[in-house]
N, C-alpha and C positions, 0 to 999 in steps of 0.2 A: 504494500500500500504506500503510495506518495505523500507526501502533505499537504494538505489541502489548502486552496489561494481561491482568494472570492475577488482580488485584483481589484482594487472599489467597494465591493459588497458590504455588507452588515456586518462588521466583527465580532458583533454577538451571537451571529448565525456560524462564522468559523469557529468560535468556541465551544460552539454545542457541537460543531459536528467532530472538532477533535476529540470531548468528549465520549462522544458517542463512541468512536474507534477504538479508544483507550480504553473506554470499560467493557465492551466486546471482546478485546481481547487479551484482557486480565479473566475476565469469566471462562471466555473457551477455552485460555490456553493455561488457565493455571498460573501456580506462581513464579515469580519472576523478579529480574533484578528491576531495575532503571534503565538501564542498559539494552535490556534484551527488551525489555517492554516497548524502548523509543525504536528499535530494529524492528521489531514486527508489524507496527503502526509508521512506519516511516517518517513520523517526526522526529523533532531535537531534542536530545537532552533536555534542556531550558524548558521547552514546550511542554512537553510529557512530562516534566517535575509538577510544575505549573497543576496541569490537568487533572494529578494524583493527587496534590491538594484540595482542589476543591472538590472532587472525588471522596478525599476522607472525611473531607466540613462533613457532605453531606452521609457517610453511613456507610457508602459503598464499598471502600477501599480499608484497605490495613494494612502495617509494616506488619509483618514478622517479626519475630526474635531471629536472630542469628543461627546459623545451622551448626550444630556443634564441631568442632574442627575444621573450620575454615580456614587454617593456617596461621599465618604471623600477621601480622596488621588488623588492620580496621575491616572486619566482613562487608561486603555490597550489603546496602541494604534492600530485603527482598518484599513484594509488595503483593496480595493476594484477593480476590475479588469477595466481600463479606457475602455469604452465601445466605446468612443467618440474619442479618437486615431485615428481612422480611419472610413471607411465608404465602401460599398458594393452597385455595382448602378445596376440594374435591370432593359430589355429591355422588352419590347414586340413590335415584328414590324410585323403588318399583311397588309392586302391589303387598310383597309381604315381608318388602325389608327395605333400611338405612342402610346404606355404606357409605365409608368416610374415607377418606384421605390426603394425610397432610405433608407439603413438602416444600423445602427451603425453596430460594429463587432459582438453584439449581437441577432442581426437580428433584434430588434426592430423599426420599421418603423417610419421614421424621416420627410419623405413628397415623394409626388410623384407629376404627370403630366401628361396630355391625353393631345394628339393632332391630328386632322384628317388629314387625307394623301390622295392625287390626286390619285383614282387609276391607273392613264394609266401612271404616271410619271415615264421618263426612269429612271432608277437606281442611276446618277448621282443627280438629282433632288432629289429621295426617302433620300438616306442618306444627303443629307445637308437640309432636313426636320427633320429628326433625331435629327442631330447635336445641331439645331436650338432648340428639343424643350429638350435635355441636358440642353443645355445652362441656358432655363428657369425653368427647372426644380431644377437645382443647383441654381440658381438666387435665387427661393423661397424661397428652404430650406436654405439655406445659407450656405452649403456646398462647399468650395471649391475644384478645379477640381487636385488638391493635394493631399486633401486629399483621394480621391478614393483608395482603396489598389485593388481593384479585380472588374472589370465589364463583365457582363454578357447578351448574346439577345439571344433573344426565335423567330426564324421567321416559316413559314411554309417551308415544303419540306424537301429534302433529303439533310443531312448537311454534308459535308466530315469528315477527322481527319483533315486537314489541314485548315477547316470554310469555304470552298468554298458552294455556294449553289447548288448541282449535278443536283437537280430536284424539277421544283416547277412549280403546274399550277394556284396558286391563284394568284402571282404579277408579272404581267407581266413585260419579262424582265430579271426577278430573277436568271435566272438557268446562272452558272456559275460565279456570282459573287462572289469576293473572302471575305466572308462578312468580317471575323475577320480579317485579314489586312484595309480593310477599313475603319473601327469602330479604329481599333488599331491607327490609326495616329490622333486621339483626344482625347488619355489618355496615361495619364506618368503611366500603371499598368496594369495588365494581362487584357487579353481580348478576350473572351471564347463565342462560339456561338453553337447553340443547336436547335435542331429540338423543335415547341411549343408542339407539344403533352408531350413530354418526361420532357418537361421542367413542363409541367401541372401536371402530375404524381409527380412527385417531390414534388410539392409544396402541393399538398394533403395529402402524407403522413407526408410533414413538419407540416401541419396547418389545414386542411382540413376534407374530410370525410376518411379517411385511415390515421389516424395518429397511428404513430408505427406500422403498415401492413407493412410484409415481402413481401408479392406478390398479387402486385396491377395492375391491367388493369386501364387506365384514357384514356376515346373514348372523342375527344375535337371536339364538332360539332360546324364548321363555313360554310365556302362557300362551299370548302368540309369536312368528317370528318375524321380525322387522329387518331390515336393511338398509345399512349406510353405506357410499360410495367415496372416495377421494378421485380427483381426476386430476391429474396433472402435478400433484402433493398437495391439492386446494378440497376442502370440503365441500361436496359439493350439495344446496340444500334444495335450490329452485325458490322460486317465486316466493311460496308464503312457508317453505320451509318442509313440503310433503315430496320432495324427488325422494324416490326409491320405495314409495308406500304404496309397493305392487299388490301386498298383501290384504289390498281392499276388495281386488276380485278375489270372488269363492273359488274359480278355478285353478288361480296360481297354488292353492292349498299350502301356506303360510297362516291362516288362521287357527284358532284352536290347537294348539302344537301339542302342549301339555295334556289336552285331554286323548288328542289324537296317538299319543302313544303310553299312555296308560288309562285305556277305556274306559269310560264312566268313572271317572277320579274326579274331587274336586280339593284339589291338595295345590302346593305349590312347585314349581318347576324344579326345586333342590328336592324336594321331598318325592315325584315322580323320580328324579334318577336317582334316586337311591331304590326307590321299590325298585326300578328297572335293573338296577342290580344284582337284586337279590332274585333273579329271576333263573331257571334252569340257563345254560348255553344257547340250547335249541330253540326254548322260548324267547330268549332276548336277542337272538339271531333275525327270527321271526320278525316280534314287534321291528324294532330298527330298520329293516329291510322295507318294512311294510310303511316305516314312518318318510322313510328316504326320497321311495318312490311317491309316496303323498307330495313331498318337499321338491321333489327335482323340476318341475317345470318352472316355478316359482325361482328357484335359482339360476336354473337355465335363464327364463329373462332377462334376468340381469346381467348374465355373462354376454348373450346374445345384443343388449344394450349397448353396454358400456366398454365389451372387449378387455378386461382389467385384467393385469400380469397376475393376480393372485384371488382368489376369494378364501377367507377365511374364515370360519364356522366357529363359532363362540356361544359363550351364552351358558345361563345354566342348566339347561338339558346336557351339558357336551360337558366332557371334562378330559384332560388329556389322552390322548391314541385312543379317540372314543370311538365306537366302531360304528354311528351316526356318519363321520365323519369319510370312514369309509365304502358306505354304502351309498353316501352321493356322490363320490367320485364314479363310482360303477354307473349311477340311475342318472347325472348327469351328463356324461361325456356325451352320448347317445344323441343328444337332443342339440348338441352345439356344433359349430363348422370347425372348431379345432380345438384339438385338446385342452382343457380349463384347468389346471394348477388349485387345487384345492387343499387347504392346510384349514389344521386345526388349531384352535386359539391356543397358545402360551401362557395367558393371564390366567385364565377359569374366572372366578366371581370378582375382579378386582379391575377387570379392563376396564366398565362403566368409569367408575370412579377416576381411573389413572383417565381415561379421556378426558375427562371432568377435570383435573386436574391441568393436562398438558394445555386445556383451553385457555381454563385462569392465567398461566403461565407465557399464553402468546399475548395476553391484554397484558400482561404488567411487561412484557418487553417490549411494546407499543409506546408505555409511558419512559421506559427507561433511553429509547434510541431512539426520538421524537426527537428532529432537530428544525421542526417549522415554529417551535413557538418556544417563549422562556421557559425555562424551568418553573414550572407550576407544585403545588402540593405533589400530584403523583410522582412529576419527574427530580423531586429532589426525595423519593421514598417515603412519603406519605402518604398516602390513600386519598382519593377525592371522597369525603365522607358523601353516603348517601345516594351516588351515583347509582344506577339500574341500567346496564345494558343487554340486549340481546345478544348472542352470537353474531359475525359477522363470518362469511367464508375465510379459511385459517389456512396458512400456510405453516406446516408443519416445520420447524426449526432440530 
């Protein structure tokens, strides 16, 4: 990287964007002298001093202690990006549970929290269950709820731009609710609400079996099965947030998953795969076989759509080298013009939430390497209290 020259420009616009550089690549690359820091970023010494200063005013930065045996003399002093500044909270809220988790700015996972949730509870009931297992969630980790810079939830159904829930038949109740104002009045800091499929895709390509794929299908089988897409590394949502919510036709048979493979059950998607467990070989060969072929056209679609280098089957039906996962590869090849690359999710019950999380974590690196305006509340590591946003299409970092 060069040093940047605005030759005329705003000098307060070259100092955001020196900033910007600098603490990019103190976060990506770790810690560092002065030296090496002003060599990666291609500015001066003088500069890049400069820049680390007010870098530490505001939280970001820190020297190090000295590395023990550094030799004779005076140690460089080494400078490291504070990862601990702040904190990214990650939601999953489906019909018969909370999941939480929480992670530095570096996305490194600090602690999380499960909790099970009433299904028939009206909405008011649902989120001060939420609330409740935040609270215990930040209780653990020790997390205070200031420190949060950017919170994010993954629920089922059709998610507006405004976080409203348009359409949802797993939580009763749901549809309509304005989530992200809702969520928003128990955090001094953004707070962004997302369809789970979409949110599951994310978090595979973050961490998963699609890491670094450009154009990923994630089919997230629960009570029913939904689909999120990335296309190009961008989430991709459509209009008011419903691309990929194929599973409104009866015939893609994506609906009903959960009961569709443990007959007349009225249990929850953890609780079917364990009964499907505990089933003879023969029998659970069967079911699965029978559920796949229910499943494969529904997923065929989307391969047939969208052509994506990978689809990836998650969810809590599926659980690692689930053999769901191989009997769609068998029931979908068939129906597409070339081979489909089918894997199975990585995460198990923790993608929603790490989607949920990696979301928060593209907003608050919006505010961090934002160099069209002064440094504000969020961009000196603060939180814009109160703020409520929606998801916007993400590029995966």
């Amino acid at each position: 990287m060069t040093q940047h020259s605005l030759h005329g420009g705003d000098p307060s616009v070259l100092r955001r964007l020196n900033a910007a550089a600098v603490l990019r690549a103190l976060r990506d690359g770790g810690e560092c002298t002065l030296s090496e820091l002003a060599g990666r970023v291609g500015l001066s010494r003088p500069t890049t001093e400069g820049v680390l200063g007010e870098l530490t005013d505001r939280g970001l930065a820190a020297e190090d202690a000295p590395r023990p045996g550094a030799g004779l003399g005076r140690p460089a002093r080494r400078y490291r990006f504070r990862a601990e500044a702040g904190y990214a909270l990650g939601i999953d809220i489906d019909a018969h549970r909370v999941r939480i988790v929480v992670t530095d700015l570096t996305g490194q996972v600090t602690g999380g929290h499960h909790a099970g949730l009433d299904v028939q509870a009206p909405p008011a009931e649902r989120i001060a269950a939420v609330r409740a297992a935040v609270k215990a969630c930040l209780t653990v980790t020790g997390v205070e709820r200031r420190s949060l810079w950017a919170v994010a939830a993954g629920t089922p159904g059709v998610v507006a731009p405004d976080g409203t829930v348009t359409s949802c038949t797993v939580v009763p109740g749901w549809e309509g609710v304005h989530l992200a104002r809702e969520l928003g009045r128990s955090f001094p800091c953004p707070v962004l609400v997302e369809n789970d499929a979409n949110l599951a895709a994310m978090a595979e390509r973050w961490r998963g079996a699609a890491r670094d794929v450009d154009d990923v299908v994630c089919v997230h089988a629960g009570l029913h099965t939904g689909t999120g897409a990335l296309i190009g590394g961008r989430l991709h949502r459509g209009r008011r947030g419903a691309a990929g919510e194929i599973g409104m036709l009866p015939e893609m048979g994506l609906r009903d998953t959960t009961a569709a493979l443990i007959t007349g059950t009225n249990i929850s998607p953890q609780e079917a795969s364990a009964a499907l467990a505990e089933l003879t070989s023969a029998s659970r060969a069967a079911v699965v076989e029978r559920l796949a072929a229910r499943m494969a056209r529904g997923v065929a679609a989307m391969a047939l759509a969208l052509d994506p280098e990978v689809i990836v089957v998650g969810g809590p039906l599926v659980r690692a080298g689930d053999p769901l996962v191989s009997a769609l590869r068998r029931q979908v090849e068939p129906l597409c013009l070339s081979p489909v690359r089918i894997e199975a999710s990585e995460l198990g019950d923790e993608s929603v939430a790490l989607g949920a999380v990696r979301l928060a974590l593209d907003r608050i690196d919006e505010d961090l390497f934002r160099v069209d305006r002064p440094a504000g509340p969020a961009a000196s590591g603060l939180p814009e209290s109160g703020e409520v946003r929606q998801a916007r299409p993400s590029r995966l970092s």
